[in-house]
Steps between C-alpha positions, in 0.01 A plus 500: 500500500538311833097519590432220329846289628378253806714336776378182484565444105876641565561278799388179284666659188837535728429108633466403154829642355672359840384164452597539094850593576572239753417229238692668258804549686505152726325267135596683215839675571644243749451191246557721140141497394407768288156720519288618220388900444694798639635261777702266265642812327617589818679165581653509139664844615608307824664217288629710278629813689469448843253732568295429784146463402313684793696829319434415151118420537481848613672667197302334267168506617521902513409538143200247570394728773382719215309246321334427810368852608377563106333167492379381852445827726677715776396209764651218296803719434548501853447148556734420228773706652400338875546165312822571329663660782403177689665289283783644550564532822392147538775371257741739696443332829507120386736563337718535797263330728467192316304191640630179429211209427722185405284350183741216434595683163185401392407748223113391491452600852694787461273601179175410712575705780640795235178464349278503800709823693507689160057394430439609844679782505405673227169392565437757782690739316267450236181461684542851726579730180858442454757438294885384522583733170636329207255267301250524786403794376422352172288239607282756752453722181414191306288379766335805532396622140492144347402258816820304388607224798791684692607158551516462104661827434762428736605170371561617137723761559669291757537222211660783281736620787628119626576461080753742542558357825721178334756740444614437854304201616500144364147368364469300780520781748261696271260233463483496896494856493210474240285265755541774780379706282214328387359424864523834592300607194264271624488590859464869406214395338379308729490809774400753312204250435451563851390290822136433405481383182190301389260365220216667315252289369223608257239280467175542264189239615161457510512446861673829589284565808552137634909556474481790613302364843716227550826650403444799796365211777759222410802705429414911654597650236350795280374478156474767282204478210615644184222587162609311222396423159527235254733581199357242275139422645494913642321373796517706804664257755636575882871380585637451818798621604661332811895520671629265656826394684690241276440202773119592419458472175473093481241551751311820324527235148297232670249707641446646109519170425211319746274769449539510104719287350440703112617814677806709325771550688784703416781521776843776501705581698495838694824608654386733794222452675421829741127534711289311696589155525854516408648837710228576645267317723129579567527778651728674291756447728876386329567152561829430662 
């Protein structure tokens, strides 16, 4: 079971959950904002009954541990239990380590930076194989079998969870809690995305050998010639297929552009870029 299990995913995995529970406990807890998923059910415990939330994450992920190994794998298991067990021990020592960061009781700032620890957090968590337990499991299986946005996942069942979350909290405190949430949705997103993400351009011309030319002199960068064929006029016709970074594309667009302005050009967005060019350089070396 442990073959598979790598250092360097549980060391990021373990910064991930330690930079998670310091927002929660020094944003969240210190200035009664709530949390969505497993999280918020574990500060509606703490409201409610006192118990300390680094003890009752633990409880009730253990059921979820099952879900986990049936649906994601021995390795994910793992993670998910390296994750949880993080958590926990990260709420344990802020808990009575806490840092004070004096926000003028402003609750925007406090959301932003809520947002931002909990996003970045869970982003490495996420992005090295792990889980925190709870509805993070959830939104890896959905992400897995259905491609749904983790990001997306996450912020409906937090939406559910900070409903029930007005039982305790005022709607003012839950609609801060509710941006937090939202901009960590969005960071998560935005790192499992990853570092290099780029543009793809497809682009169908008469000219293809001429773009081609001056797309690899004026801007070193590969194209890739794909066989193509009309659906209406069933005539066989080449398309180029070029990545760029996204402060290239306006340049890649003109150069289409000079060399044939009735060209079709089809832009999208591609959220990790890895190979020659964008990791790698020339020589196959990784680019630091």
């Amino acid at each position: 079971m442990w073959q598979d299990v790598r250092v360097k995913n549980i060391v990021f995995i373990l910064l991930g959950t330690t930079i998670y529970g310091f927002g929660l406990v020094n944003f969240n807890i210190a200035n009664n904002l709530g949390e969505g998923g497993l999280t918020g059910i574990t500060l509606l415990l703490l409201h409610f009954t006192g118990i300390d939330p680094a003890y009752s994450n633990l409880i009730l992920n253990i059921p979820l541990f099952f879900i986990g190994w049936r649906i994601l794998g021995n390795r994910a298991l793992i993670y998910t239990i390296i994750g949880t067990i993080g958590l926990s021990l990260s709420l344990w020592i802020f808990q009575r380590v806490p840092y004070q960061l004096d926000l003028h009781e402003d609750l925007l700032l406090v959301a932003l930076f809520a947002g931002g620890f909990t996003g970045i957090g869970l982003g490495f968590v996420f992005r090295y194989g792990g889980t925190t337990g709870g509805s993070d499991i959830i939104a890896q299986v959905l992400h897995r079998k259905k491609g749904v946005s983790m990001g997306r996942t996450l912020f409906a069942v937090d939406a559910i969870v900070l409903t029930l979350s007005l039982s305790y909290l005022d709607v003012r405190q839950v609609m801060y809690t509710l941006v937090a949430v939202f901009i960590g949705a969005r960071v998560v997103d935005f790192m499992q995305e990853g570092a290099y993400a780029a543009r793809g351009a497809l682009i169908i011309s008469a000219h293809n050998d001429k773009i081609t030319e001056n797309v690899m002199l004026a801007m070193n960068r590969g194209v890739t010639i794909l066989e193509g064929r009309g659906g209406f006029s069933k005539k066989e016709q080449d398309v180029l297929y070029i990545v760029v970074a996204k402060n290239e594309i306006v340049q890649l667009k003109n150069i289409v552009n000079a060399t044939d302005p009735h060209a079709f050009v089809s832009v999208s967005v591609v959220h990790d870029v890895m190979g020659e060019g964008f990791t790698l350089d020339e020589n196959k070396n990784p680019l630091v």
